[in-house]
C-alpha positions in Angstrom: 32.1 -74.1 29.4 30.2 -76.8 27.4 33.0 -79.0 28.7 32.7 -78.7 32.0 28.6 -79.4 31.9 27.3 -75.0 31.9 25.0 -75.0 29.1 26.8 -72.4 27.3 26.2 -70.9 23.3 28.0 -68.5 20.9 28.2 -65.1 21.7 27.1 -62.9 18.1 27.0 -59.4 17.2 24.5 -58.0 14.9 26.9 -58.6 11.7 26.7 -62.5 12.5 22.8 -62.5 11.6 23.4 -62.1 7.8 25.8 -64.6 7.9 24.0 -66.8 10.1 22.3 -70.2 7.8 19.6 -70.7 9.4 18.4 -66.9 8.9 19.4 -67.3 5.3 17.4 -70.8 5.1 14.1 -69.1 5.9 14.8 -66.2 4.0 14.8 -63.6 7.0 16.0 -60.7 5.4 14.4 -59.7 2.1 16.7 -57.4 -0.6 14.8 -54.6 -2.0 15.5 -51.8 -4.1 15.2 -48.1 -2.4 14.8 -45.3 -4.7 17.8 -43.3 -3.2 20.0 -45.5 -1.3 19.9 -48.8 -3.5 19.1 -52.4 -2.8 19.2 -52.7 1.1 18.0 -55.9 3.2 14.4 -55.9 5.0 13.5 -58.0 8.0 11.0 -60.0 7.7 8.7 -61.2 10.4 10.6 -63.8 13.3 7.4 -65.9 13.0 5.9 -67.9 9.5 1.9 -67.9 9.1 0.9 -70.6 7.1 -2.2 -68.5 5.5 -0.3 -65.0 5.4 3.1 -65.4 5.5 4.0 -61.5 5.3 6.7 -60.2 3.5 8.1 -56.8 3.0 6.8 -55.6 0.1 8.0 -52.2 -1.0 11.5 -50.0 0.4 10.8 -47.7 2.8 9.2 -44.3 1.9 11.4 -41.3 1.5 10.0 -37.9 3.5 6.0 -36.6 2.1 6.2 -39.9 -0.4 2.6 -40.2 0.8 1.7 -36.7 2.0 -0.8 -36.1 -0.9 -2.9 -39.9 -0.3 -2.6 -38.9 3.3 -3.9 -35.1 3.4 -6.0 -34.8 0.5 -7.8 -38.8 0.0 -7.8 -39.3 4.1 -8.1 -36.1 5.6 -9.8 -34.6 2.4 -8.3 -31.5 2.4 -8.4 -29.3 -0.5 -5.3 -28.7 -2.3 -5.4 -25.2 -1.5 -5.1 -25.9 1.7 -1.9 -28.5 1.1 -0.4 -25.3 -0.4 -1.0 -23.4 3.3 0.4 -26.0 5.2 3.2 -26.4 3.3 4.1 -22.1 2.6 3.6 -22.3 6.8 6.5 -25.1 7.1 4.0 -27.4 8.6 4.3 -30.4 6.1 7.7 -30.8 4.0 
């Protein structure tokens, strides 16, 4: 198509991005280590701030990670009542 004039470009699929060197180049995808699954790749942001640049910093959380800074530091709730929600099947 570029022949014949049609601005035209490469058709990818999502395995092409990590394989892709200009992705590589800025550093798009960030390893980290997870807990339970290993080291697994983490987007980073399409755009670059000069003054915060933004990274991931930490694997994703596994289920209730932060159910105790959550429920008992945010909501203040007592630990007795963690305990009830949890015997009731409300919070894992």
């Amino acid at each position: 198509m570029s022949q014949a004039g049609v601005p035209a470009g490469v058709v990818q699929h999502g395995g092409d991005l990590f394989d892709d060197p200009q992705i590589k180049h800025r550093g798009h995808y960030v390893p980290l280590q997870h807990p339970e699954i290993g080291t697994q790749s983490y987007e980073s942001p399409s755009f670059r701030l000069s003054k915060t640049p933004g990274r991931p910093q930490r694997p994703a959380p596994l289920m209730g990670q932060h159910n105790d800074y959550v429920f008992k530091e945010l909501l203040g709730l007592s630990g007795k009542e963690m305990e009830d929600l949890m015997e009731a099947g409300i919070v894992a």
